[in-house]
Structures are given as structure tokens and as C-alpha cells.
C-alpha positions as CSV (number, residue, x, y, z in Angstrom):
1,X,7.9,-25.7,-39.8
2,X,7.8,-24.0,-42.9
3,X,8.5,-20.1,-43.2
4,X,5.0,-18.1,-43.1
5,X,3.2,-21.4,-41.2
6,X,3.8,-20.2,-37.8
7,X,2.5,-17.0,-38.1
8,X,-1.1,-18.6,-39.8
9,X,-0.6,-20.6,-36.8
10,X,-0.7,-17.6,-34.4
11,X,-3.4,-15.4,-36.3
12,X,-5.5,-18.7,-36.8
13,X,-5.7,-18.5,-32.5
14,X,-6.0,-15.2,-32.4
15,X,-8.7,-14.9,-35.1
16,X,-11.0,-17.3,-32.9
17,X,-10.6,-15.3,-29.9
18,X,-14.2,-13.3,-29.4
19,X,-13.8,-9.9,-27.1
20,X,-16.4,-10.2,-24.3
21,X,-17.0,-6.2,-23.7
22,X,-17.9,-4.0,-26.3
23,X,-14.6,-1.9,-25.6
24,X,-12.7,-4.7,-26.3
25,X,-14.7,-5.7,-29.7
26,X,-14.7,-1.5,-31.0
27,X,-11.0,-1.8,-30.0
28,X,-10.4,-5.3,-31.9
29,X,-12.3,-3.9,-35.2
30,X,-10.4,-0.7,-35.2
31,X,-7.2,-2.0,-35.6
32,X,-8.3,-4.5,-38.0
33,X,-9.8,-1.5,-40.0
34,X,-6.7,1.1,-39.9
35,X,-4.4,-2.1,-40.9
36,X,-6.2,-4.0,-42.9
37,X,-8.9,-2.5,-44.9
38,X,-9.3,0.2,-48.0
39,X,-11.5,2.5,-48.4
40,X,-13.3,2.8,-52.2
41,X,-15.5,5.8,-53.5
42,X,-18.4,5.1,-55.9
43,X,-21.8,5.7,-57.2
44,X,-23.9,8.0,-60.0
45,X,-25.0,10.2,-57.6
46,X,-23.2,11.7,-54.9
47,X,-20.1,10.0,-53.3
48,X,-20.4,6.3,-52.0
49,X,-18.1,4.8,-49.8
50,X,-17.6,1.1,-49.4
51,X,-15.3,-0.7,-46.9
52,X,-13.1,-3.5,-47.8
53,X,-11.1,-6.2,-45.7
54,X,-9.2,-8.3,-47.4
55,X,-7.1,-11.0,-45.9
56,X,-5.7,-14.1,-46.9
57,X,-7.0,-15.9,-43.6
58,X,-10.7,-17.1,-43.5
59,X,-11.0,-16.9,-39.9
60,X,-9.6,-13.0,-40.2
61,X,-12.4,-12.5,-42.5
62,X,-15.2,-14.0,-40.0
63,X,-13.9,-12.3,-37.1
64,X,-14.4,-8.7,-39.0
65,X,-17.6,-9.9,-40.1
66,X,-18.6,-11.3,-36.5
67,X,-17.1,-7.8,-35.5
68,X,-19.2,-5.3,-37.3
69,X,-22.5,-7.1,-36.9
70,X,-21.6,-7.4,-33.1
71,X,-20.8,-3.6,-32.7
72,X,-23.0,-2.3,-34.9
73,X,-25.7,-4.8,-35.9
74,X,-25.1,-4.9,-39.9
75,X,-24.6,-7.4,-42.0
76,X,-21.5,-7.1,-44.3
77,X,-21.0,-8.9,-47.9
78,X,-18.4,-12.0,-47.8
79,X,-16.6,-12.6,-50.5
80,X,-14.2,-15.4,-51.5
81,X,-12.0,-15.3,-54.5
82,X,-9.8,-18.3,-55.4
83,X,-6.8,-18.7,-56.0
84,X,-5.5,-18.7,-59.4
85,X,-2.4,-18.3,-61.3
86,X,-1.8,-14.0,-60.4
87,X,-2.9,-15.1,-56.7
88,X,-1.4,-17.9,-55.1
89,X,-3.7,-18.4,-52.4
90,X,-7.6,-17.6,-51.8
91,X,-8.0,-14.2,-50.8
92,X,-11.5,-13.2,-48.5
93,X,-13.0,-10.1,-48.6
94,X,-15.5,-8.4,-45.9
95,X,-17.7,-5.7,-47.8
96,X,-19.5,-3.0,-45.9
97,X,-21.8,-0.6,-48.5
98,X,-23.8,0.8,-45.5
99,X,-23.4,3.3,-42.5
100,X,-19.8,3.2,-43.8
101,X,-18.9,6.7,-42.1
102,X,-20.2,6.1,-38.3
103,X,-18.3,2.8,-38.6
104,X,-15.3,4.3,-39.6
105,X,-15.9,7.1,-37.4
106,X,-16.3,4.6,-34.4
107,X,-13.0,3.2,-35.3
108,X,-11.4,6.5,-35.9
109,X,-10.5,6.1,-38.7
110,X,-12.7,9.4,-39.8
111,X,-13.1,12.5,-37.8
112,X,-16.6,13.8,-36.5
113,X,-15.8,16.8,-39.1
114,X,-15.6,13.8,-42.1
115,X,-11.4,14.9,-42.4
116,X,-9.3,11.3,-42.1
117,X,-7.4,10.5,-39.1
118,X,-4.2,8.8,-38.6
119,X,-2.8,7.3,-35.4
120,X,-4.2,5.3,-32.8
121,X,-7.5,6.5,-31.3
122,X,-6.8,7.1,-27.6
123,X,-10.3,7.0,-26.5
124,X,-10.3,3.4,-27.9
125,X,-7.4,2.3,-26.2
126,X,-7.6,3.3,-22.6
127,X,-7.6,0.4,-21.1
128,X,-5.2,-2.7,-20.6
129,X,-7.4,-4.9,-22.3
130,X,-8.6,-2.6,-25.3
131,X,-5.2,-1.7,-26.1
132,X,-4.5,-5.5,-26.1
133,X,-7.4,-6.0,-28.7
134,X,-6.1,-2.9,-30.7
135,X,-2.7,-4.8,-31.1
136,X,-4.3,-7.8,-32.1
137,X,-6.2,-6.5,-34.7
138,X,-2.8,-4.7,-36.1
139,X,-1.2,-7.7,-36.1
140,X,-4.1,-9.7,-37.7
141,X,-4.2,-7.0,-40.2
142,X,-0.6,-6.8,-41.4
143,X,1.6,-8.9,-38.6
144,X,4.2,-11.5,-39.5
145,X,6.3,-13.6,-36.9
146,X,9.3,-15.6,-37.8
147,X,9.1,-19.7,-36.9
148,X,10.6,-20.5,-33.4
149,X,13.3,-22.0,-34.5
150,X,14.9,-19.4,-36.7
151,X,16.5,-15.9,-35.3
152,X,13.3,-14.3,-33.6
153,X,11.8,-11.5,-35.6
154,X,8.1,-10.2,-35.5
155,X,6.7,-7.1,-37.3
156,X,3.6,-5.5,-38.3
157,X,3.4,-3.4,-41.4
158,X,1.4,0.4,-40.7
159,X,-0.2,2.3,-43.0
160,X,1.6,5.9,-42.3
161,X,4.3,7.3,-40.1
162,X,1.7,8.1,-37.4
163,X,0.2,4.8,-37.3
164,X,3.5,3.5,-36.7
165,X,4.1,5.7,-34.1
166,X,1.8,5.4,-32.2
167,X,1.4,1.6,-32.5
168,X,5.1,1.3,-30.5
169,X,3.6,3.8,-28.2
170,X,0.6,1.2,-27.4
171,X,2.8,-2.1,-27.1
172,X,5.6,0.1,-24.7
173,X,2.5,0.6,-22.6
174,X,1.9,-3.2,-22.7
175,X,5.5,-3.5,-21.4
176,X,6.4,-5.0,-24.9
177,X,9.6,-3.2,-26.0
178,X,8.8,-1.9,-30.0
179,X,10.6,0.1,-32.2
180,X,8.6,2.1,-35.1
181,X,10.7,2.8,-38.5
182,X,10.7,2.6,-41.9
183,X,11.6,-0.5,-44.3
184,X,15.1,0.0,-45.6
185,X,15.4,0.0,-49.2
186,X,11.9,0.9,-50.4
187,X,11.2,3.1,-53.1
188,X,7.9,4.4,-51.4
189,X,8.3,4.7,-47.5
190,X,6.9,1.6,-45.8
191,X,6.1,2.1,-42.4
192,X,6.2,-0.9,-39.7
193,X,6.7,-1.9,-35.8
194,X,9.5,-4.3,-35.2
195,X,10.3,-6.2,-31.9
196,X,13.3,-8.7,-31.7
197,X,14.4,-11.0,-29.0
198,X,13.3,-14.2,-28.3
199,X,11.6,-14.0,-24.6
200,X,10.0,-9.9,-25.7
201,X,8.4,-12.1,-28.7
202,X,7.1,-14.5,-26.4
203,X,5.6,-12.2,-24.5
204,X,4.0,-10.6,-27.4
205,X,2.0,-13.6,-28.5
206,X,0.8,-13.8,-25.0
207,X,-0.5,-10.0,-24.3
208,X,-1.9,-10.4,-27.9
209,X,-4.2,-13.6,-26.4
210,X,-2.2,-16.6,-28.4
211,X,-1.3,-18.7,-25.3
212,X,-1.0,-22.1,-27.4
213,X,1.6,-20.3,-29.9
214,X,3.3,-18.4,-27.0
215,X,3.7,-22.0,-25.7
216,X,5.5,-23.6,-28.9
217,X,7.6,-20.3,-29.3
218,X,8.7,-20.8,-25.8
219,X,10.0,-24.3,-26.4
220,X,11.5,-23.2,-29.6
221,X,13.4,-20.3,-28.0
222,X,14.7,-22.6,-25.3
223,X,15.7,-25.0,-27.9
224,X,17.0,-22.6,-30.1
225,X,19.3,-21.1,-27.4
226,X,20.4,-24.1,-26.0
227,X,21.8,-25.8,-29.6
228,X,23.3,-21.9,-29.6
229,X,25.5,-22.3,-26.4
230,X,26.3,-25.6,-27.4
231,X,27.4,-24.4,-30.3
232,X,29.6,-21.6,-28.6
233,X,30.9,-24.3,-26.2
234,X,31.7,-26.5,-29.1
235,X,33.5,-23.6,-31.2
236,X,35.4,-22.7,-28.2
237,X,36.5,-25.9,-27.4
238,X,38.0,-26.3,-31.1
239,X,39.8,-23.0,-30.6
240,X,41.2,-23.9,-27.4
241,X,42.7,-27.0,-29.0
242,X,43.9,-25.8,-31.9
243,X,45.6,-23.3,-29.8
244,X,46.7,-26.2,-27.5
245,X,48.1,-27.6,-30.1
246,X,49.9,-24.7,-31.6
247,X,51.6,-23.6,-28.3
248,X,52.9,-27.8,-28.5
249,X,54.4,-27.9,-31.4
250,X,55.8,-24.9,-30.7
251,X,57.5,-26.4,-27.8
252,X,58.5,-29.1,-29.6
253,X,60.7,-27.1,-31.7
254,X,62.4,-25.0,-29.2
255,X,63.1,-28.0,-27.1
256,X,64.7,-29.1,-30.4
257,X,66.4,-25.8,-31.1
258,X,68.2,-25.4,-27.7
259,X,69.3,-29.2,-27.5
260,X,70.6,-28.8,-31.2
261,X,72.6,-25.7,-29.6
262,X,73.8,-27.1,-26.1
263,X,73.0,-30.7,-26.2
264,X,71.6,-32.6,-23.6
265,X,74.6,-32.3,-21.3
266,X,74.2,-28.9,-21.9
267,X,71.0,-28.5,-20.0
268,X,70.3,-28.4,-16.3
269,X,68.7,-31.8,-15.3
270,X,65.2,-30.2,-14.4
271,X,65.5,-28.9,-18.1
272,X,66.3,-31.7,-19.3
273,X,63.8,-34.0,-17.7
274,X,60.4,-31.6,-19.0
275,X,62.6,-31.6,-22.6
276,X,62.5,-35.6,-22.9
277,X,59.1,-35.7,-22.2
278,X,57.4,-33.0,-24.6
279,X,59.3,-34.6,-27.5
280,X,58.1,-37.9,-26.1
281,X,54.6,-36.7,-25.5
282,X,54.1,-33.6,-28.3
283,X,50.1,-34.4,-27.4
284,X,49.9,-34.1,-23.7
285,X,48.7,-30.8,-22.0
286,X,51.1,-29.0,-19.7
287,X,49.0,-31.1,-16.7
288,X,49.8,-34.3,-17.9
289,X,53.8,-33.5,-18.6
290,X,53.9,-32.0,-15.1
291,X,52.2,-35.5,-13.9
292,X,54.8,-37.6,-15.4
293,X,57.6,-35.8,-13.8
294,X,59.6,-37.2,-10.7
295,X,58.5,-35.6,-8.5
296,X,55.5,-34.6,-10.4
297,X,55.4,-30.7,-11.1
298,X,52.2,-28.1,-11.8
299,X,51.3,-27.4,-15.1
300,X,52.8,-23.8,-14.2
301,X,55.9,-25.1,-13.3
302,X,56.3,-26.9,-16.4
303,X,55.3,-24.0,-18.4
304,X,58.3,-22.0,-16.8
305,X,61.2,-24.9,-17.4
306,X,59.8,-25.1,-21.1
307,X,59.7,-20.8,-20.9
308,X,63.5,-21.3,-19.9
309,X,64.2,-24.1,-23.0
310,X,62.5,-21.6,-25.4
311,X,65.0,-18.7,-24.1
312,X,68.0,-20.8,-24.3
313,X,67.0,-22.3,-27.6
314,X,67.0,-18.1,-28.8
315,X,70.5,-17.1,-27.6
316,X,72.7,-16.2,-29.5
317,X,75.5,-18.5,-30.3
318,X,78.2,-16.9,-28.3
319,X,75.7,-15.9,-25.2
């Protein structure tokens, strides 16, 4: 799966989902607002505001759409702008020129005194469920999540500080553990909400509403884990053998060194015996040397007698 195509995967599921109380649709449409749309001031005479969504996803687009007509019963402008050399893919736009300040107010977004407001609205977000939506719409607006088979990584980009903020407040109360900070080597302070782990990720998707993805994450983070431990098992395996290996020769050369220095009628007979066979057998383990003694030995017996060739074989000369 191709970076970027899992997480149009996820927001295409989530973007079909439709809120069946009103709490849950004002709470679905005011985090797709505060993360996804601008605000633009206009007109000969007096101030006008107008509202724009923009997203790259066309069912992102028709859920806002579905959203605002559903909350509020108006009828925003859709707009679709193809893609062209500057922008790589078509971009969709949701246009609201009308009773622009009670929606943004009902989203709060605006204050009843007209000031802006940052943060998540607490009166929207009460509930289980609303706070649910609320996430889903930040994450709609300005979430990315990495493919399940790569190192697990989903993050939603905030407008301010505040937003931030109080977006990891909202997915700690979902029992989702998120951390608020700010992007690392920007110029301008970018704000986003980061959680990491492979099963908190999971769970994610599914408190957002995206059971199918949650599904296909799940069986990638299984699989992704397992080829890890085989991996570890497979790396340790090597290390053990090369160090296997290492200790043997290294026996093989003391056993050399003391019968260089004493000779073979120089050693004691039980010396002697494990000697013969480590030069005969520089391969086996300690297990199988001990198994082809007469009578056979443990591996820690053999491991002493070639201890006691390695001492001799360091003595001095007139010890």
C-alpha cells in the first residue's frame, strides 16, 4: 500500500459515516470547521464573511455540505477545481456566503460577543459520542495515519496552541493516549496531536467510527510485529553463533598452546580426552563434545576441563 493511500482509505469510511443526533452532526461540523476551513472577508459595503472548506477528498467535501444543510438547513456552494500542473490533485471546496456568523458561532468557532475563539467547545463535546464526532471531523480536516505496515504513526495538524491542547485533552477522555506539541524544525510554529503505538492507533480508528480500516490496521500490526520478533529471534540467533563460534576457536588455540607446552603426555587423561576431541570437532557445541566423551560428560563439565587446558596453556614456562 502506497504512503498517503491508507489514510484516503480511513477518511473515505469515515466521510460516509452520517451522525444520527443533531449533537453528534453540530459536533462532526465543528471540528471539520476549526480544522479545516478559512475564513475570508469581503464586500463594497460593510464587512462580508464567507466560509471555505477545502479538502482534497470529495466525500470530505459532501459530508460538510450534507452537514450544514442538515444543521442548519442552507445550501452551501460546491466547488471543484482540477488538478493541474501547481496542484497535483483535484481540490473541492464547500462555500457558505450566508448566516456565516451563527454557523460559526454554533461551532464555536466565534464568540456570542463576535471576538474568535480557540480551543475545543466544551458545550459541544459533552458527551461520549460528540466528542467522538469532534475527533473525527479533526482528523478529516487535517489527520494523516501511516500504512499498517510501516512503524505506526498518526497525527492531526491544529490550527493554534489551544486547539492542540485541548484536542489531546478530548482523545485522553476517549481513553486514546495523545500528546499535543509543536512540529520540530518549522520556521512558523505548527501545532499538531500525535499518538504512536500500534494497538493505541488501532483503537483510534475505531473510537473515530472506521471499523473496516481498524480491521486491516489490526492485521497489519500483527503482521508487522510478528516479522519484528522473527527478526529479533533471527538476529539473536546469528549473534549467539558467531559468539559460539568465537569461544571455539578460541578453544582450539589454547588446546594447541598448552599441548605445544606440555605435550600430550603432559596432560592429565580427562584433559587430554576433551583436548582430542575439540581439535577433532572445532564445530561442535560444548553438548555435543561432552556427548562423545567416555563416559559422556555435561556441557559444564566440559567447559571446566577446557577452562583448565586454557590455564595451563597461559603458564608461564617455568610454572
Amino acid at each position: 500500500m502506497a504512503r498517503g493511500q491508507f489514510t484516503v482509505r480511513v477518511k473515505e469510511e469515515l466521510a460516509a459515516l452520517r451522525p444520527a443526533t443533531p449533537a453528534e452532526r453540530r459536533a462532526l461540523l465543528a471540528g471539520l470547521l476549526r480544522f479545516t476551513s478559512t475564513l475570508h472577508l469581503g464586500g463594497t459595503v460593510g464587512p462580508r464573511l464567507t466560509l471555505v472548506l477545502a479538502t482534497e477528498s470529495g466525500g470530505v467535501a459532501r459530508l460538510a455540505f450534507w452537514l450544514v444543510h442538515a444543521a442548519y438547513g442552507l445550501r452551501p456552494a460546491f466547488r471543484v477545481r482540477s488538478r493541474g500542473a501547481l496542484a497535483p490533485r483535484a481540490r473541492y471546496e464547500v462555500v457558505l456566503a450566508e448566516r456565516v456568523t451563527r454557523v460559526l458561532v454554533g461551532a464555536g468557532i466565534l464568540g456570542r460577543d463576535g471576538e474568535l475563539a480557540t480551543g475545543v467547545p466544551a458545550s459541544l463535546t459533552r458527551s461520549r459520542a460528540a466528542a467522538a464526532c469532534y475527533a473525527r471531523g479533526a482528523f478529516l480536516g487535517r489527520g494523516s495515519v501511516t500504512v499498517p505496515t510501516r512503524a505506526p504513526h498518526l497525527e492531526i495538524g491544529a490550527p493554534d496552541e489551544r486547539t492542540a491542547l485541548g484536542l489531546a485533552g478530548l482523545l485522553a477522555r476517549l481513553d486514546l493516549p495523545a500528546a499535543a506539541g509543536a512540529r520540530a524544525g518549522v520556521r512558523d510554529e505548527t501545532w499538531r496531536v500525535v499518538i504512536k503505538g500500534g494497538e493505541a492507533i488501532g483503537r483510534t480508528l475505531a473510537t473515530l467510527g472506521a471499523r473496516d480500516a481498524y480491521l486491516v490496521w489490526e492485521d497489519g500490526r500483527i503482521r508487522r510485529e510478528v516479522r519484528g520478533e522473527a527478526v529479533r529471534l533471527a538476529n539473536a540467533d546469528q549473534a549467539n553463533l558467531r559468539r559460539s563460534v568465537a569461544a571455539a576457536m578460541a578453544q582450539v588455540a589454547a588446546v594447541e598452546r598448552a599441548v605445544t607446552r606440555l605435550g600430550w603426555e603432559g596432560l592429565p587423561d580427562e584433559l587430554a580426552a576433551v583436548a582430542t576431541l575439540r581439535l577433532a570437532h572445532p564445530d561442535a557445541t560444548l553438548a555435543e563434545l561432552g556427548a562423545l566423551l567416555d563416559p559422556p560428560r555435561s556441557k559444564g563439565a566440559v567447559l571446566a576441563r577446557l577452562r583448565r587446558l586454557a590455564a595451563l596453556a597461559e603458564q608461564p614456562a617455568d610454572a
